[in-house]
N, C-alpha and C positions, 0 to 999 in steps of 0.2 A: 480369348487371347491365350496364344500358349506362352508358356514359360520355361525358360531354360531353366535346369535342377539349382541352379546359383544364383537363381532371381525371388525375392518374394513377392508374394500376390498384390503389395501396392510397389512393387514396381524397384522396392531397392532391392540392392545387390549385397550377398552377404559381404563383399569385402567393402561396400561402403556401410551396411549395420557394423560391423568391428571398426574401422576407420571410427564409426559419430561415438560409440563405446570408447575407445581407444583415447580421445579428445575427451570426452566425458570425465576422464577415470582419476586425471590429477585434478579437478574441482571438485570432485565428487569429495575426496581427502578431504582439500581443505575447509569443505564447509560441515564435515562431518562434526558432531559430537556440539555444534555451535546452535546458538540462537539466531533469526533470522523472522524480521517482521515483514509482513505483508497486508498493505493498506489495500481491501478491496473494494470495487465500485465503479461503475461506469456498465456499458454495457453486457462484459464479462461476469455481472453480478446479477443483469436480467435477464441474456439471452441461454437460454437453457442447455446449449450444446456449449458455448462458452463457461456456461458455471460446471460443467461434467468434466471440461479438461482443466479447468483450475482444480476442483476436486482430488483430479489423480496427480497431477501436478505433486499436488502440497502430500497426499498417500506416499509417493516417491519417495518425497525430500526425506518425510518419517520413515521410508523403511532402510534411505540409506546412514539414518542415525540425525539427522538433522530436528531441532528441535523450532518447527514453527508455531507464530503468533500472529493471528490475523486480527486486525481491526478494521471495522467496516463501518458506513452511513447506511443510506436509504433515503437520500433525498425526492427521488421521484415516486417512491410509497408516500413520503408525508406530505408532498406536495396535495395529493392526488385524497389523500384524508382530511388533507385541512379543507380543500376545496371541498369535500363531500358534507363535511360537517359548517360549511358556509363562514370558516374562517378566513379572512384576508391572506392572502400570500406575498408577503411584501420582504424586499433583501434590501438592505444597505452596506455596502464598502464587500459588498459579498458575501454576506455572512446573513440569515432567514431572522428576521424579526421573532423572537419566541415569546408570547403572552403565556401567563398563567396557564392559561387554557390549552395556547397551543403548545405548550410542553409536555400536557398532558399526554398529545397525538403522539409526539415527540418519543416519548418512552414507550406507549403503546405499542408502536411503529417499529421502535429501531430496537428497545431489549427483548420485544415481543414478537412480532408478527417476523422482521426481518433476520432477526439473530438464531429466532428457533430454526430457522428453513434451513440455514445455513449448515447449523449444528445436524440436523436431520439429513441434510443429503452426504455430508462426512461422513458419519455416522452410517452410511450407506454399505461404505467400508470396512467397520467395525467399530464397535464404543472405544474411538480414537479422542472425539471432540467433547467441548463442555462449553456451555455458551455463561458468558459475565458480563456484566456490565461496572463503570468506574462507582457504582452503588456498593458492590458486593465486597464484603469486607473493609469499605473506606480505601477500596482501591486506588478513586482518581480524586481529589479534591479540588473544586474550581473557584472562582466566586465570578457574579455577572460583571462582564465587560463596561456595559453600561444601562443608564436607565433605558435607553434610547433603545436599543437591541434586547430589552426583558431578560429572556435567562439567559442568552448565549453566553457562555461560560471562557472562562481565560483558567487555565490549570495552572493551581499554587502547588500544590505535591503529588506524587504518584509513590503509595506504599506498594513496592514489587512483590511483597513477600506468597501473594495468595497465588499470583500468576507464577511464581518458583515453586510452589509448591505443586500444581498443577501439572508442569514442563517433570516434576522429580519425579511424579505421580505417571508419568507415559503420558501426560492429555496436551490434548491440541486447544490451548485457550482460545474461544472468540468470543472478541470484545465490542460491545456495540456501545457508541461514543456518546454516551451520557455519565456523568459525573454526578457527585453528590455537593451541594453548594456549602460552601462555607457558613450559608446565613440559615441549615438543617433544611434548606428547598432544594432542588435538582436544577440542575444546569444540561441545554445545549450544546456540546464542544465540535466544531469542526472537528472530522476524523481523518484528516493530513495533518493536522496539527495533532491531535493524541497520538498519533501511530509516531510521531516523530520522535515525541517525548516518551512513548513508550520500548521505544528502540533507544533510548539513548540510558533509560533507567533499568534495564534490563542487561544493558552489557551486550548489545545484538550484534553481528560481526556483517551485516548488512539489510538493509531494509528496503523495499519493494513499495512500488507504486503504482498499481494498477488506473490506466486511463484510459480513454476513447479513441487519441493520436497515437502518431510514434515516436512521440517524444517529443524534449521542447525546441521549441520555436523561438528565436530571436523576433523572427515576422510572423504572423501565423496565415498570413497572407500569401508569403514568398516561402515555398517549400524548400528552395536551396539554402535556407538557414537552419536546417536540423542540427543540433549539435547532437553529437555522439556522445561526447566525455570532455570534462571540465574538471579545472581545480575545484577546492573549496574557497579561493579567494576570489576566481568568476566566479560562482554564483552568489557569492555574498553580493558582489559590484554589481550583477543582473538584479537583485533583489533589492535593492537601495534605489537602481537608476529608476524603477519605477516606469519600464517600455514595455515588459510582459504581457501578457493578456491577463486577466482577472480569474480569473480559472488553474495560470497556473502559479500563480505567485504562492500558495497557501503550498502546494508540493514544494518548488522549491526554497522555500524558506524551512520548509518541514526537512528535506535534505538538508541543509545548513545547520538546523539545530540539532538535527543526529547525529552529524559528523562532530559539531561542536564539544556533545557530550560522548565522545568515543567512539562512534559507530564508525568503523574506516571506509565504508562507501555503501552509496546512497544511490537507488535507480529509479527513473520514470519508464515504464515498460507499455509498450501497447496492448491493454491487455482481450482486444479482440482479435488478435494473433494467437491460433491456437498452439497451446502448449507455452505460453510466453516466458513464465518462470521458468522452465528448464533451460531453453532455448538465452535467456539470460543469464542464469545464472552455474551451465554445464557446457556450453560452446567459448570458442573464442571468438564470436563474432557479434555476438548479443543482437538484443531489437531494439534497446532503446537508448535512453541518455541515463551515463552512468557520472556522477561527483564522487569523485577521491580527496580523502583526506591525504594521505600521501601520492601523486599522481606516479610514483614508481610503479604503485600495485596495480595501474592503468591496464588494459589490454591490447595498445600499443598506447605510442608515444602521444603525450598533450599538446603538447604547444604551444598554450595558449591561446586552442582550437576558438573557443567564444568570442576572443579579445581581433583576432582574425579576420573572422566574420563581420565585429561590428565594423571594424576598419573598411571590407568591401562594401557593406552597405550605401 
């Protein structure tokens, strides 16, 4: 293919690279110098060309002064080692039944196996990242939910001070969502739900949620219910009415308590859309569904875009 002197070799044109820079440049400001958490997982965490552009992705965000927090699961690692180890695999209300035993896999799994890779392909970059879990320093404190679900853990405190010191330190904290249990045993934590409360205990100026879709669904059925951007008083009233799908109630509810506790907006992002954080969080057109605690700070106008929709349904 030839190319005229004004075209680059995938095909843009320098005055649309200045133009995507140009649009770039007043987000880039305002997220500079800030905290910004990101929950990772879903595809983007197994597919190896998807976890390469998260990688530089969040290198970006660090070199444009941005100070990120990733906390991540590994539910299809531990699925896959409890089966190997002839452990049941059983979920009730959504949340993985965790015995003794299988908390064991549990921390093996998520501080071990999936937190180092993590740390290691950053790292790839430069000794940027440092991998933690809610053990280290009395980080996360939980206690179990119930007998019924073993360790699955419910978060009573988050001491920020180790994770401050780490961001003061140039590190890229990640976090793999085990806690330390109130009763000196380890706890299970969903990690939409610690990513929430860890953006909210941290002061984060927004917080990311890496998923499989493009965002949420009113139907998951009917794709002409995507919402794009919601108040915080829709998704509280999506989160109470109890019509979501099970998958994404724990996001946004994990949005709700972010915002609750400070964080001014909350995103579900597709994250097997390559480049999705940037593309979110440095365009004005984003890929996913964005909750504003003030819907001013919106990227255009709300509406009461959810309330809307439910009306057409």
């Amino acid at each position: 293919m030839k190319l005229s002197k004004d075209t680059r070799p995938n095909g843009v044109t320098d005055k649309e690279s200045a133009q995507l820079l140009a649009e770039a440049l007043p987000w880039i400001k305002n997220i500079t110098g800030k905290t910004i958490v990101i929950k990772y997982g879903g595809a983007a965490m197994v597919d190896p060309k998807l976890r390469a552009d998260v990688m530089s992705d969040i290198v970006l965000l660090k070199t444009v002064g941005v100070n990120p927090i990733i906390v991540h699961g590994g539910g299809k690692d531990i699925t896959k080692a409890m089966e190997d180890a002839g452990i049941p695999v059983e979920f009730k209300d959504g949340q993985r039944v965790t015995t003794d035993e299988g908390m064991d896999i549990v921390r093996t799994i998520l501080a071990g196996k999936v937190n180092q890779e993590l740390v290691r392909a950053l790292n790839e970059h430069g000794n940027i990242a440092v991998g933690v879990n809610g053990v280290d320093g009395g980080t996360i404190i939980a206690e179990p939910v119930s007998d019924e679900l073993g360790r699955v853990g419910k978060i009573k405190r988050i001491n920020g001070s180790l994770l401050q010191d780490l961001i003061d330190a140039d590190y890229i904290p990640i976090i793999a969502s085990v806690a330390i249990g109130n009763d000196g045993g380890y706890c299970n934590v969903n990690a939409d739900v610690m990513a929430g409360q860890i953006a909210a205990a941290t002061n984060a100026a927004k917080i990311l949620f890496l998923t499989d879709v493009d965002g949420l669904y009113l139907d998951f059925d009917d794709k002409d219910t995507l919402v794009s951007q919601l108040s915080l008083e829709e998704a509280r009233e999506l989160v109470e009415g109890g019509t979501l799908s099970s998958g994404m109630i724990p996001k946004l509810r994990s949005c709700v308590t972010a915002i609750e506790g400070g964080v001014p907006s909350a995103y579900i992002v597709n994250g097997t859309i390559p480049h999705s954080i940037l593309l979110e969080l440095l365009t004005l057109s984003g890929v996913g569904t964005a909750v504003y605690a003030d819907t001013a700070d919106a990227k255009t106008p709300v509406g009461n875009f959810a309330s809307k929709l439910l009306e057409n349904k």
